[in-house]
C-alpha angles and dihedrals in degrees: 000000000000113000128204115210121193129183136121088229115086088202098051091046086047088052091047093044093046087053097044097041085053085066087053102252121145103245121208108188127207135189103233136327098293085060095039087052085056104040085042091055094047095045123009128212120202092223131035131194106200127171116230106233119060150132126269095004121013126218093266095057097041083052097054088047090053086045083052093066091075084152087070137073108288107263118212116228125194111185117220107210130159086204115086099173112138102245092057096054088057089051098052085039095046086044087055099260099159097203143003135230115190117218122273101034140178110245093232081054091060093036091065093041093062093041087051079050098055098047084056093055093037087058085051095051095051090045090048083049094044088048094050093053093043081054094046091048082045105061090041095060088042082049094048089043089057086050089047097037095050086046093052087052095045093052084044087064087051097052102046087052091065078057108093117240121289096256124001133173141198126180087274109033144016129187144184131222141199138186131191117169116201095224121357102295125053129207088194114099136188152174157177131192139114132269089207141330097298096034132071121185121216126184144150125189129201123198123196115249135021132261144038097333096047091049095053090051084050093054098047086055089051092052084046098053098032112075133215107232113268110008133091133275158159086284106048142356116245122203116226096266092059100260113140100240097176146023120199121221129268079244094045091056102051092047084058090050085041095057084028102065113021110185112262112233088221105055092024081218116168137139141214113221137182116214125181145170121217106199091206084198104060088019079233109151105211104193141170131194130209098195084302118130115274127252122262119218118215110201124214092257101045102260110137125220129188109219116213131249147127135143130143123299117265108273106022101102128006099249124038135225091229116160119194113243131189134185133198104229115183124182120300093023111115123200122214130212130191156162117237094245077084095059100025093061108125135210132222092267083058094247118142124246081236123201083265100072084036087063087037103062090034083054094048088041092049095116094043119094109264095254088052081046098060100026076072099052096047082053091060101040082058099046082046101052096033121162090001090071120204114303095196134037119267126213117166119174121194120193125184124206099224096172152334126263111251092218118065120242120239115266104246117205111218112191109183115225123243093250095063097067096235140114123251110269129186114203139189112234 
């Protein structure tokens, strides 16, 4: 270890040199503390060993310099006085000395002094050490959290894009869509186009949990129940040349998710869905529901219905209790869908938003266009829930009925497969 040595009297400094150097340290002696502060800026020690009284700068102010240098390793002084009076000892305490040696003194005193000296640097070294480490894991995780975090975002993007437009309108509907996720990532899904020129699919999915597993169950519903043109798929049968020759059943559907996506004992992963078919044509809303809320039907005139519906979640159990609904929509009645983080908002007394301010607000909003609608309902969800935030995602479509088709759809016949537990069924769409 490199000693610093300072005293104005050459014999006192020789005597401190001949017994440190006996411990094998390496000894730089300076005159007095003016020297000590150079020769300590040019090359700094780690401990000093300065006597109190001296010309030009005494031990005291060249201790509270050292103590300046806070950007530097931490140096150990010890203060050499032949004064013990009490209020010395405050001063050099009060100016950072780390330790006393009272004139005259025994060597094995001073040898111990400077060994207490070296454990105390030793333990800043290893916390320095220990603190530069912590820094260094540090970085690395706020580096890794930028990486997640700019890959969260960018499947959130992703995500939002499998999420139809915010409004959209054809000669017979228009609807009106919105999506909250809770966190970045959302396990709710949604979705509204047509199957062909007379029918219109609807549906929105809800997966237990939050986070990454629940959204990329959420997006491998979406690839099942959104078709590529002109092939075939879980929600209708295509001829070779494109044309749309059946449509399943809402129930059918739901038996194939069912058998589709059976709910992993690991993950405990399932999902309620609502799945629905609109006949432009009769204006009659064919619909099915796997443990998700029930739609709400706005009538032209304002009146509010609350459609039936039930049944288990897809994959709890392997065959679903799944009835078949239907619904007689005429023009200027509008039909909600939602997921329960809507209704299940809180505010700070703890009380849920409910379905009956959803169909409230939807009842007061009613002459309003469906994006204004819901643009309502989504205010005072915020002003209900307030601070507390939203603790689950949030997805509402709202589809209005503006008019029928002149020309008829074809009648479909959907006979459901034996494997789907059900009996065989013939409907009009």
């Amino acid at each position: 270890m490199k000693i610093l040595i300072v005293d104005d009297d050459l014999l006192m400094r020789q005597f401190l040199a001949s017994i440190l150097e006996g411990q094998g340290h390496e000894v730089v002696q300076a005159e007095d503390g003016a020297d000590a502060w150079e020769k300590f800026q040019a090359n700094p020690t780690r401990l000093v060993i300065t006597d109190w009284k001296m010309p030009r700068m005494d031990g005291i102010q060249l201790c509270r310099k050292i103590r300046e240098q806070s950007e530097r390793s931490y140096a150990y002084v010890i203060i050499v006085t032949s004064n013990n009076e009490r209020d010395d000892v405050s001063e050099g305490l009060s100016a950072g000395a780390d330790d006393f040696v009272t004139k005259p003194f025994d060597p094995t005193e001073l040898r111990w002094r400077v060994n207490s000296g070296l454990r105390v640097l030793g333990l800043e070294d290893a916390l320095e050490e220990r603190i530069i480490e912590v820094r260094r894991t540090a970085a690395k995780l706020e580096q890794a959290n930028a990486q997640i975090r700019e890959e969260l975002e960018a499947a959130a993007d992703i995500q939002r894009a499998l999420v139809p437009e915010d409004t959209g309108q054809s000669d017979c509907i228009q609807f009106a869509c919105r999506f909250q996720a809770s966190d970045f990532l959302g396990g709710d899904g949604m979705n509204v186009f047509p199957i062909d020129e007379n029918h219109v699919v609807v549906y929105v999915a809800d997966v237990c949990g939050h986070g990454i597993k629940p959204a990329l169950l959420a997006v491998a519903i979406h690839r099942v129940l959104t078709p590529v043109a002109g092939q075939a798929s879980i929600v209708a049968d295509v001829l070779p040349d494109g044309t749309v020759s059946r449509i399943a059943a809402p129930i059918e559907v739901l038996e194939r998710l069912n058998q589709q996506f059976p709910m992993d004992l690991k993950t405990c992963q399932y999902f309620t869905i609502l799945y629905g078919v609109l006949n432009t044509s009769t204006g009659e809303f064919q619909y099915s529901s796997a443990g998700h809320p029930t739609p709400i039907c706005i009538r032209k005139g304002g009146v509010v219905e609350t459609l039936p519906g039930g049944g288990l979640p897809i994959g709890i159990v392997e065959y679903g209790d799944f009835e078949a609904e239907s619904v007689a929509v005429k023009p200027g009645d509008r039909l909600c869908f939602y997921t329960d983080g809507i209704t299940e908002a809180k505010n700070s007394d703890g009380v849920m938003f409910e379905p009956e301010r959803l169909a409230d607000t939807l009842a007061r909003t009613h002459g309003r266009s469906p994006c204004d609608s819901l643009k309502a309902v989504a205010t005072r969800i915020e002003k209900w829930s307030g601070q507390n935030g939203l603790d689950d995602d949030c997805s509402l479509i709202l589809l209005e009925l503006l008019g029928l088709r002149s020309d008829a759809g074809s009648v479909f016949e959907l006979d459901f497969d034996e494997s789907f537990n059900a009996t065989d069924a013939t409907i009009m769409l």
